[in-house]
N, C-alpha and C positions, 0 to 999 in steps of 0.2 A: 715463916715469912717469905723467904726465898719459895719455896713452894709457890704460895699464890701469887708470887709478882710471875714466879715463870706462867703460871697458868692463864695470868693475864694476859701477859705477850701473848702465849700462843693464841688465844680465844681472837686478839687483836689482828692477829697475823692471818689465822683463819678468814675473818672477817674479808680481807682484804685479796685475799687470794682468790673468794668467793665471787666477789666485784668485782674482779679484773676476768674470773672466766664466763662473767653473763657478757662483758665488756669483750672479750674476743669472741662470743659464739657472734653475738648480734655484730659485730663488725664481717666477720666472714657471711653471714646470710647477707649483708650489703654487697660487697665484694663478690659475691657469685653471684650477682644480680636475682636472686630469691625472693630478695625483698630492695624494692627501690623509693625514692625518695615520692612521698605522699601513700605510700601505702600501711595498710596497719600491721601491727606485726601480731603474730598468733595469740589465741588466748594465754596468761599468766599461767593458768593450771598444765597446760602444753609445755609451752616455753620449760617451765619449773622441773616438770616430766622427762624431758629430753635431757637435759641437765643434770639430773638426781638432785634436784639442791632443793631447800623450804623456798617457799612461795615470798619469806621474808628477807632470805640472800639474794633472789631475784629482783624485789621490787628494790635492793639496795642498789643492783648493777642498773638498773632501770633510770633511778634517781640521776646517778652520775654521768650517763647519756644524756637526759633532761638539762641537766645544768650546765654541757658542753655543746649545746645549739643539736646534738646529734637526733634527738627524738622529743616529741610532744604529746602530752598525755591531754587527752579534751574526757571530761567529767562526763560519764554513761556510755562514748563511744570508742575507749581504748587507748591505746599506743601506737604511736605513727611515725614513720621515721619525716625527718624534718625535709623540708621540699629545699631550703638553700644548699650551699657549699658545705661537703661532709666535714669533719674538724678529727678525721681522722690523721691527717699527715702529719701532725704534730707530733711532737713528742709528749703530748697529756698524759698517754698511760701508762708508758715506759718510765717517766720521770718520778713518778710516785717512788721508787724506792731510793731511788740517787739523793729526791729529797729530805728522805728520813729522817737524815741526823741532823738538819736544818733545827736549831732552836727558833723558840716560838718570835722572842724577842729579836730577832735577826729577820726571820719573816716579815715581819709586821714593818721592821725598817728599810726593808727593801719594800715594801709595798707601798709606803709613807711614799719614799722617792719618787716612786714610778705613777704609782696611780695616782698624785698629785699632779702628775704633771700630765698625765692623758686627760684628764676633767678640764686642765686648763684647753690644752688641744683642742678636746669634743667643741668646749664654747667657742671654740671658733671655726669650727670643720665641718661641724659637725650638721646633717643637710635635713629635710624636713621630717622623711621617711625614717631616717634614724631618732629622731628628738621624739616620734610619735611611738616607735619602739622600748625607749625610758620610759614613755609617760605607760604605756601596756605596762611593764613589768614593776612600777609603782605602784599601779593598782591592783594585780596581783596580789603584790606584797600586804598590804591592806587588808585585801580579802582573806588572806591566809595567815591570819595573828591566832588564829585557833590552832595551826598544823605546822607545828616546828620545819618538818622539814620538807613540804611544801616552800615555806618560808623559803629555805634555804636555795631552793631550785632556782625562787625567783631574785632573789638574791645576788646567785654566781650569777644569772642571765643577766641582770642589770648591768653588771661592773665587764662584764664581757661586750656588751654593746658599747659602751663607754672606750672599749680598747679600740673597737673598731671605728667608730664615728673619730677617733682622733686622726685615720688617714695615715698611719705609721705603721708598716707590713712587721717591722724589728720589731718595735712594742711591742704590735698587738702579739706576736708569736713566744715572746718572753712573756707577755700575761697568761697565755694559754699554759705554760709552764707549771704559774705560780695557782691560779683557778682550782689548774688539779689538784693540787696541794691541798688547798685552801678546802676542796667540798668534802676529799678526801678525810681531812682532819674534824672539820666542823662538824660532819654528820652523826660523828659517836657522840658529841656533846649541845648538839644545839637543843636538845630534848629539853634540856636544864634554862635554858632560855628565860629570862625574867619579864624582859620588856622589852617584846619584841616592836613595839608601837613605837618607840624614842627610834628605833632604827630606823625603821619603816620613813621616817618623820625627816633626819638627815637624807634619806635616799631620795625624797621629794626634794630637799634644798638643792641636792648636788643640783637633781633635773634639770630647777627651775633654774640655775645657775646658768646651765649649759643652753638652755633653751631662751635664756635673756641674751648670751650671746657676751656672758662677763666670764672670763679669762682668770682674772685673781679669785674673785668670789667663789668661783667651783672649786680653784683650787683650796683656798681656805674651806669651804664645805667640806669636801674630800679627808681633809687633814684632821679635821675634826670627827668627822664619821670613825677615821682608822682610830682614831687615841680612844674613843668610846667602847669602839667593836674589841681594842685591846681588851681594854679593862672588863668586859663584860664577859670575852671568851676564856677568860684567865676564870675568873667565877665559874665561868660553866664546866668547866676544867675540875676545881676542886671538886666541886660538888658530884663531877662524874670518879672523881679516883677513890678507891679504898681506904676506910681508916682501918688501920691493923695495932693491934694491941696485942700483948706478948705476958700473959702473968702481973697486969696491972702498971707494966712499963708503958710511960709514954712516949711514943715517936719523935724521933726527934724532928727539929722542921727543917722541911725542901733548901736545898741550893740553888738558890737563885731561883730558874726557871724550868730546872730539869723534872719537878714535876707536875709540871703543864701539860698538857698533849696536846697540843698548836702551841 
């Protein structure tokens, strides 16, 4: 038993290692100006090449740029790095292991706090250009009820705009924190996804919320959305973790939340 849990660390750790070195090559080709913003970036099968890594460890480093505003993938014509402000100066990548030992249920109540209260913000900061940007990444989301993590892209983008329409430089740089966490974690289990539609469904409320220009309302939407997205990544959690059975012994059951993986 100890065997496979180590095997899964590693396999997880692997993972994660793999993401942060697509994550550093694609930030230094920005950084030596190689590649700049509105440009695409080399074929997958290149990229993957230069790398040594599968085509499927890349498109995961790929994903996590997607979801942190850094790159745009448009359907037939590639990867492009995004033409706004890069979202490298944060601490998004580095923070990933600081976060680690963050239980799920602490996450989730620091995010209650915080992003309740940027929705209330957004509804009232929040300016045309940005409201039209939630409405883009709601429909997305829509579109993408077939492609877990797709979904997910559009997802972080969503509540990432949301930090920003609230006009708070602090927030919005403590949500950039918590994002990486958040896509970091959800990606190994959004596969398991039930219903993605009821999400999709609050993520229009929050909008309309913010877009009516009602302050409580978002934030209740918001509050609502997180107790849902709880309950729902806790599910997709089990369903991702191993049943082990030992000579017809059965497992005893999890503490608390320790075996969740968000």
């Amino acid at each position: 038993m100890k065997k496979e849990v180590k095997e899964q660390f590693d396999e997880v750790s692997s993972h994660s290692q793999l993401t942060m070195q697509v994550v550093e090559h694609i930030r230094l080709l920005i950084i030596s100006g190689e590649v700049r913003p509105g440009d695409r970036l080399p074929p997958e099968r290149d990229l993957a090449r230069q790398l040594k890594i599968s085509r499927s460890s890349l498109r995961s480093g790929i994903g996590f740029l997607a979801a942190m505003g850094v790159l745009k993938s448009r359907h037939g014509a590639g990867t492009f790095v995004a033409s706004g402000p890069p979202s490298f100066d944060s601490s998004s990548f580095s923070v990933l292991g600081a976060l680690h030992g963050f239980l799920p249920g602490q996450m989730f109540e620091a995010r209650t706090v915080i992003e309740s209260n940027l929705a209330a913000l957004a509804a009232e900061r929040a300016t045309e250009e940005q409201i039209t940007e939630l409405a883009e990444e709601v429909a997305e989301m829509y579109a993408a009820l077939d492609d877990p993590h797709e979904y997910l892209i559009h997802d972080v983008r969503f509540h990432r705009a949301i930090a920003r329409a609230a006009a708070n430089p602090i927030l919005a740089a403590v949500m950039e924190t918590i994002i990486a966490n958040l896509y970091e974690r959800r990606s190994k289990t959004i596969q398991n996804a039930v219903d993605l539609k009821e999400s999709s469904e609050m993520h229009r409320e929050i909008y309309r919320a913010i877009r009516s220009h009602h302050p409580a309302q978002a934030r209740r939407a918001m509050e609502q959305h997180l107790e849902l997205a709880r309950i729902a990544e806790e599910s997709e959690a089990e369903v991702a973790a191993p049943v082990v059975e030992v000579a017809g012994e059965v497992p005893p059951p999890p503490e608390d939340e320790a075996h969740l993986s968000r």
